[in-house]
C-alpha positions as CSV (number, residue, x, y, z in Angstrom):
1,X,-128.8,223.7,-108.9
2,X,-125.3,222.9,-109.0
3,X,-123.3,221.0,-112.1
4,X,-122.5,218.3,-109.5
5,X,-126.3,217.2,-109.9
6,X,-126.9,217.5,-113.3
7,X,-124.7,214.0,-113.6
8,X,-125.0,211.2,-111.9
9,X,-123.0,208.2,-111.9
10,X,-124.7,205.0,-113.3
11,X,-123.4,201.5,-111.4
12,X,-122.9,198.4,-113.5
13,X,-123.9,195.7,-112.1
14,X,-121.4,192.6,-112.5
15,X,-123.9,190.5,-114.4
16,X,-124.9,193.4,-116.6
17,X,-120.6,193.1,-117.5
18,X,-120.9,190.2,-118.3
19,X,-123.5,190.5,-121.0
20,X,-121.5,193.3,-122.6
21,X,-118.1,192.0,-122.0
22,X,-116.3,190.3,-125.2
23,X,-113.5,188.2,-125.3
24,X,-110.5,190.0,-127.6
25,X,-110.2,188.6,-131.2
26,X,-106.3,187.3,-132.7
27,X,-104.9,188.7,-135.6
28,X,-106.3,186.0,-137.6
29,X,-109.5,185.3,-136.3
30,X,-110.4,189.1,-136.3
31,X,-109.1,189.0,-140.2
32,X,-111.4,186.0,-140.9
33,X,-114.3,187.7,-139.2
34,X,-114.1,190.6,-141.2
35,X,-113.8,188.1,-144.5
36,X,-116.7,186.2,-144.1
37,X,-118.5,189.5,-144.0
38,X,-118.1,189.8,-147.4
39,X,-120.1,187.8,-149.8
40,X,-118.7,188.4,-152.6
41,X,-115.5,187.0,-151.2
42,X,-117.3,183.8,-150.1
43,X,-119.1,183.1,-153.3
44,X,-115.6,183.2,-154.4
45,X,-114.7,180.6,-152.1
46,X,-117.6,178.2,-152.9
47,X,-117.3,178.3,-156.5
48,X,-113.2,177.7,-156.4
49,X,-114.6,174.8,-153.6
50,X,-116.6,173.7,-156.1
51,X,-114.0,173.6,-159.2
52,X,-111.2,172.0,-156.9
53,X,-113.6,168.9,-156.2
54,X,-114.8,168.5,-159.6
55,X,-110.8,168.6,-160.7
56,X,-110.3,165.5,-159.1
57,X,-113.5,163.7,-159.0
58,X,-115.1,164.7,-162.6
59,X,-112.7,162.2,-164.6
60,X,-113.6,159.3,-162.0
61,X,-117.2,160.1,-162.5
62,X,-117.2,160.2,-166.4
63,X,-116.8,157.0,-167.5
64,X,-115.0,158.2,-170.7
65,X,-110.6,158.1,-171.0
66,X,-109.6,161.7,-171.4
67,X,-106.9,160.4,-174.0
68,X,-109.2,158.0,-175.8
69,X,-110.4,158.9,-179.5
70,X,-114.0,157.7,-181.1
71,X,-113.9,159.3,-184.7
72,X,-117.5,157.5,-184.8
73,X,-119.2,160.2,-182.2
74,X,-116.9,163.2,-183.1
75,X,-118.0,166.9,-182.1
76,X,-121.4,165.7,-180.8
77,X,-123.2,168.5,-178.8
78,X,-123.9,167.8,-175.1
79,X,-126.2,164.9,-174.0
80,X,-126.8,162.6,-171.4
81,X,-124.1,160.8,-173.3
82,X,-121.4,163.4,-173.5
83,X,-122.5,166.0,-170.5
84,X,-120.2,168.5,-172.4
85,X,-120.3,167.1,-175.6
86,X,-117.2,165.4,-177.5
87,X,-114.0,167.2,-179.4
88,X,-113.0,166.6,-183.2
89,X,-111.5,163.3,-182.4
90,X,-114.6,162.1,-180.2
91,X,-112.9,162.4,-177.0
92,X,-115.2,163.3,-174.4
93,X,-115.2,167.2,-173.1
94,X,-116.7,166.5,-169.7
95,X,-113.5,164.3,-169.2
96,X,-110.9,166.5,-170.2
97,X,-112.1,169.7,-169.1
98,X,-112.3,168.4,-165.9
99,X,-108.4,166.6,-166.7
100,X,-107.5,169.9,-167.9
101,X,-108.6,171.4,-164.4
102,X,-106.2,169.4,-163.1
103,X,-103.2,171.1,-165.2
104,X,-104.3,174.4,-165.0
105,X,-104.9,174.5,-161.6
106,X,-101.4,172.7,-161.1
107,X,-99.9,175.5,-163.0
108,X,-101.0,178.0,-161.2
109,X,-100.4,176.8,-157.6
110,X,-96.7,175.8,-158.8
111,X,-96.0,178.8,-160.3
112,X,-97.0,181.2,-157.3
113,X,-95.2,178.5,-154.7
114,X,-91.9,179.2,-156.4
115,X,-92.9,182.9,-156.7
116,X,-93.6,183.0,-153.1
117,X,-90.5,180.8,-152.4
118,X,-87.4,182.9,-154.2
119,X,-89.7,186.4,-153.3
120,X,-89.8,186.0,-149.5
121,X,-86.4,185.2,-149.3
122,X,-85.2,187.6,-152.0
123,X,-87.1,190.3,-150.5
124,X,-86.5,189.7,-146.6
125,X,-83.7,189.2,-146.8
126,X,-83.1,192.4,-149.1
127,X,-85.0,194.7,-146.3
128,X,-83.5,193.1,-143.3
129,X,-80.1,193.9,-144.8
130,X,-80.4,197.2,-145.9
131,X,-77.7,198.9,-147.1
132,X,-75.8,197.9,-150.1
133,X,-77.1,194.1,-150.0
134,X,-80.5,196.1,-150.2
135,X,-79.3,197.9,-153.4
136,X,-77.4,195.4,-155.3
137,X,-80.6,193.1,-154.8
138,X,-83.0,195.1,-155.5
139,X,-81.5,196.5,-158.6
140,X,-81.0,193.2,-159.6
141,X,-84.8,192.2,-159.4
142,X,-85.3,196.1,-161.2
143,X,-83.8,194.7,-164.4
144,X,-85.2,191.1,-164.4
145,X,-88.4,193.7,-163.8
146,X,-88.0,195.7,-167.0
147,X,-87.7,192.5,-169.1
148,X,-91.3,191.6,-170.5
149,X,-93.0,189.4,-168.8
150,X,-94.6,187.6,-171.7
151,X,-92.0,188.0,-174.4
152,X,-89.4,186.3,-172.1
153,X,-92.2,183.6,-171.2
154,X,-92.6,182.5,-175.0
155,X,-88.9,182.6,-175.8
156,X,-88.2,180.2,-173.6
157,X,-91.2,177.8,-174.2
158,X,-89.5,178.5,-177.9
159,X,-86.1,177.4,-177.2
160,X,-86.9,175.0,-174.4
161,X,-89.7,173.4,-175.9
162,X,-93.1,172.9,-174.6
163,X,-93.6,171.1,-171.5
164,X,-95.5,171.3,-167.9
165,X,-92.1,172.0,-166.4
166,X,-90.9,174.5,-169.1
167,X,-94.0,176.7,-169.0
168,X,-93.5,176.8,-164.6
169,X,-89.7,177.2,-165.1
170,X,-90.7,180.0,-167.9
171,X,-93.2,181.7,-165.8
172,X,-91.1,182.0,-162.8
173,X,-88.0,183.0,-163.9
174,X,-89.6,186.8,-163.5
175,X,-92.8,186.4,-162.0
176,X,-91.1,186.4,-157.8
177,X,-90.1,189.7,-158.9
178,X,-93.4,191.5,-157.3
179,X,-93.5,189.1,-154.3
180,X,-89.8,190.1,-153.5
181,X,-91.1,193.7,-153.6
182,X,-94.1,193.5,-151.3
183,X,-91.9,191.1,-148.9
184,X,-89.3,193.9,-148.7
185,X,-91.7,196.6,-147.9
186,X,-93.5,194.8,-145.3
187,X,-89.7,194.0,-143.9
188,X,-88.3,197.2,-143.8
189,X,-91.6,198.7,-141.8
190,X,-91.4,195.8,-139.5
191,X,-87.8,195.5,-138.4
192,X,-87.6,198.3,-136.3
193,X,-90.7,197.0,-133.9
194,X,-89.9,196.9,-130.3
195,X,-90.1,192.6,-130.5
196,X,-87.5,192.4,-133.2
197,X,-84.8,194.9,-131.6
198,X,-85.7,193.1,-128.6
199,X,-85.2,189.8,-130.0
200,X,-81.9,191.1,-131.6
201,X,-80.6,192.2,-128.5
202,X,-80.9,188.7,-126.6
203,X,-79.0,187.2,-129.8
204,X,-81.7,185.5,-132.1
205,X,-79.6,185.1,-135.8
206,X,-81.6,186.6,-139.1
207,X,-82.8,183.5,-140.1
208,X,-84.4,183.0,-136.3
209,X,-85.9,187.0,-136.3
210,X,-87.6,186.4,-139.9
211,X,-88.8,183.4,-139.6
212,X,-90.2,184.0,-136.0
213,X,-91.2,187.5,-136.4
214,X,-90.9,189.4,-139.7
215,X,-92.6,187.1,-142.6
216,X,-95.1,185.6,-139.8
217,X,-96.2,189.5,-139.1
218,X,-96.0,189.9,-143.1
219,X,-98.1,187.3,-144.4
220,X,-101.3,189.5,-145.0
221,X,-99.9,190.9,-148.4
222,X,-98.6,187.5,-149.2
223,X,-101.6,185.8,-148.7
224,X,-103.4,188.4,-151.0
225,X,-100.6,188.8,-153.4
226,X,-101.0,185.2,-153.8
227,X,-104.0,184.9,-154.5
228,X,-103.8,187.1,-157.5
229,X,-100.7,185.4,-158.8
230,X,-102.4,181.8,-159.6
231,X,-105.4,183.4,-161.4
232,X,-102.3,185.5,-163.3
233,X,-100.7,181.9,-164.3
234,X,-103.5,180.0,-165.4
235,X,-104.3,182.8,-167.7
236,X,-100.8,183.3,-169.0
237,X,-100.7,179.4,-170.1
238,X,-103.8,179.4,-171.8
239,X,-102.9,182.7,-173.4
240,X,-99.7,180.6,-174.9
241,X,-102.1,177.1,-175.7
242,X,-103.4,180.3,-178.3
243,X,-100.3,180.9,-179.7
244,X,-99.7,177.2,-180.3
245,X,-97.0,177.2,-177.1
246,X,-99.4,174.8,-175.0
247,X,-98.8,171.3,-173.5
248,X,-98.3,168.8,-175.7
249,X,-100.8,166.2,-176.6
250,X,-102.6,164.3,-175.5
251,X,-102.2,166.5,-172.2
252,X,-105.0,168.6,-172.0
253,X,-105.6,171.8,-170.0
254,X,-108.1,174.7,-170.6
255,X,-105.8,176.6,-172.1
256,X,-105.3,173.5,-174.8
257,X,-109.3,173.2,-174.8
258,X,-109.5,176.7,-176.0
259,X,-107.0,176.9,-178.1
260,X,-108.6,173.3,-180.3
261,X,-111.9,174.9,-179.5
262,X,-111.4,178.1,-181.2
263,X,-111.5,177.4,-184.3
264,X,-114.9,175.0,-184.4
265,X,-116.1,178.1,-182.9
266,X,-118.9,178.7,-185.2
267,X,-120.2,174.6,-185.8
268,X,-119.3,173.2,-182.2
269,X,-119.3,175.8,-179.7
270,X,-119.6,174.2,-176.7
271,X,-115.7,172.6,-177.6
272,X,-115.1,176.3,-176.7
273,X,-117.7,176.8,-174.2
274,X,-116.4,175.2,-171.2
275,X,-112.9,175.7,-170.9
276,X,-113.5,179.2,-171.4
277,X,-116.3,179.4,-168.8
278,X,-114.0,177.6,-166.4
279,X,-111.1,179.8,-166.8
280,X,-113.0,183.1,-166.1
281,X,-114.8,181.3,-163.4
282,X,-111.4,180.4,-161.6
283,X,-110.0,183.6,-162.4
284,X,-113.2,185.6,-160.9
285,X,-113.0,183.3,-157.9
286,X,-109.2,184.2,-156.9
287,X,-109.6,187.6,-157.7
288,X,-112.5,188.4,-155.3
289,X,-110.9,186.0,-152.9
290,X,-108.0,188.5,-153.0
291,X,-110.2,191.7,-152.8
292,X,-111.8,190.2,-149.8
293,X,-108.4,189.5,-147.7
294,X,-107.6,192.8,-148.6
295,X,-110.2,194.2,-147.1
296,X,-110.4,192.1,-144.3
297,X,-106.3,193.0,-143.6
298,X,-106.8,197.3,-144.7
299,X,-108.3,197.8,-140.8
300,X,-105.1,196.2,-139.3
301,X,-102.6,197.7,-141.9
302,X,-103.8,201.1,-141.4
303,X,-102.3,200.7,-137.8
């Protein structure tokens, strides 16, 4: 018997094609597909669902002023009263530690907007440079780098005082630092891709070539980088509420909650209790959520 026979050609039949056939998936909708894969990931985005909605519906819902002292029902344990019980001034917990949500949240979003904001420009514009403007830029953001992070954070809440914008302003005066980093790397591998020496050749400007092409084709990292930078924030202003460096009162955050509620440990836990659930709650949700664009992008970055 000769080879020729041992194989045989198998005909498809155009409806058969059909069946099999699939229609290519974008960038974006192949990274989503690959992120709702991951439970984890999706747990993390019910739960941080979940806390955003009760941020700004729990105070309506309430009934109770999160500002409003009762010395008569001080530090009275949960009920159907006080869902979450009531503080040492008889303000109710349900109230602000859903009015502390608010804050915390607020920091942390504002904080990685103007990380995201002076990095991507900082760093684009850093790699798309090169050269010396490379250098003298990034050896700029090398020393604000070497400063510590928290040690420059409290010394201005010290000498500026505390307030919502002085903890933002405090947080971000190093915090773009890694974002400019990332940005630059992504940059650097990106610029010389076919479309952007193309698009450089029929004249587009810098501003034109990294808006268009560079930071669209580098938001992957940002995304994810992102992502770990609010959880990064919210914890960094309750770690200064503990040092006595928190908003001043009668604002409340979870970082504040902690801080009052640390003390009554031992008599009133539950004034401890929730804000401290809440935080490690909104922590462990950004963090997976992170993890899982991560993996949902390592396929495409590997490329």
């Amino acid at each position: 018997m000769e080879n020729k026979d041992l194989f045989k050609l198998v005909g498809t039949k155009s409806a058969d094609a059909e069946k099999i056939s699939k229609p290519s998936l974008s960038f974006w909708k192949d990274v989503l597909y690959r992120f709702r894969k991951n439970k984890l990931a999706l747990v993390g985005v019910v739960i941080l669902a979940l806390l955003i909605i009760m941020a700004i519906f729990g105070p309506m819902i309430s009934g109770y002023d999160y500002a409003s002292n009762d010395l008569s029902n001080k530090n009275q344990p949960p009920s159907a009263e006080h869902w979450f019980g009531t503080d040492d001034l008889g303000r109710d917990v349900f109230t602000r530690t859903w009015e502390g949500a608010r804050i915390s949240i607020f920091i942390g979003l504002a904080a990685a907007f103007i990380d995201l904001t002076i990095g991507v420009f900082w760093g684009g514009i850093a790699g798309y440079k090169g050269g010396r403007v490379d250098e003298y830029m990034m050896r700029t953001a090398d020393v604000l780098y070497g400063i510590p992070y928290l040690l420059l954070v409290i010394l201005l809440m010290v000498v500026l005082g505390s307030s919502l914008s002085t903890m933002i302003l405090a947080m971000s005066i190093t915090g773009w630092v890694n974002m400019s980093r990332i940005v630059r790397g992504q940059v650097l591998s990106l610029k010389g891709q076919e479309y952007v020496l193309a698009s450089r050749t029929l004249g587009a400007g810098t501003s034109r070539i990294m808006s268009k092409h560079l930071i669209p084709n580098a938001m992957g990292p940002i995304l994810v980088t992102m992502t770990l930078t609010i959880p990064s924030a919210i914890f960094t202003e309750a770690f200064l509420s503990f040092l006595g460096l928190g908003l001043t009162p009668p604002l409340a955050s979870w970082g504040t909650m902690a801080s009052d509620g640390l003390p009554a440990l031992r008599y009133y836990p539950w004034r401890l209790f929730f804000p401290a659930t809440f935080i490690c709650l909104t922590i462990f949700a950004f963090n997976v959520i992170g993890d899982g664009l991560r993996d949902a992008l390592d396929p495409r970055l590997r490329k």
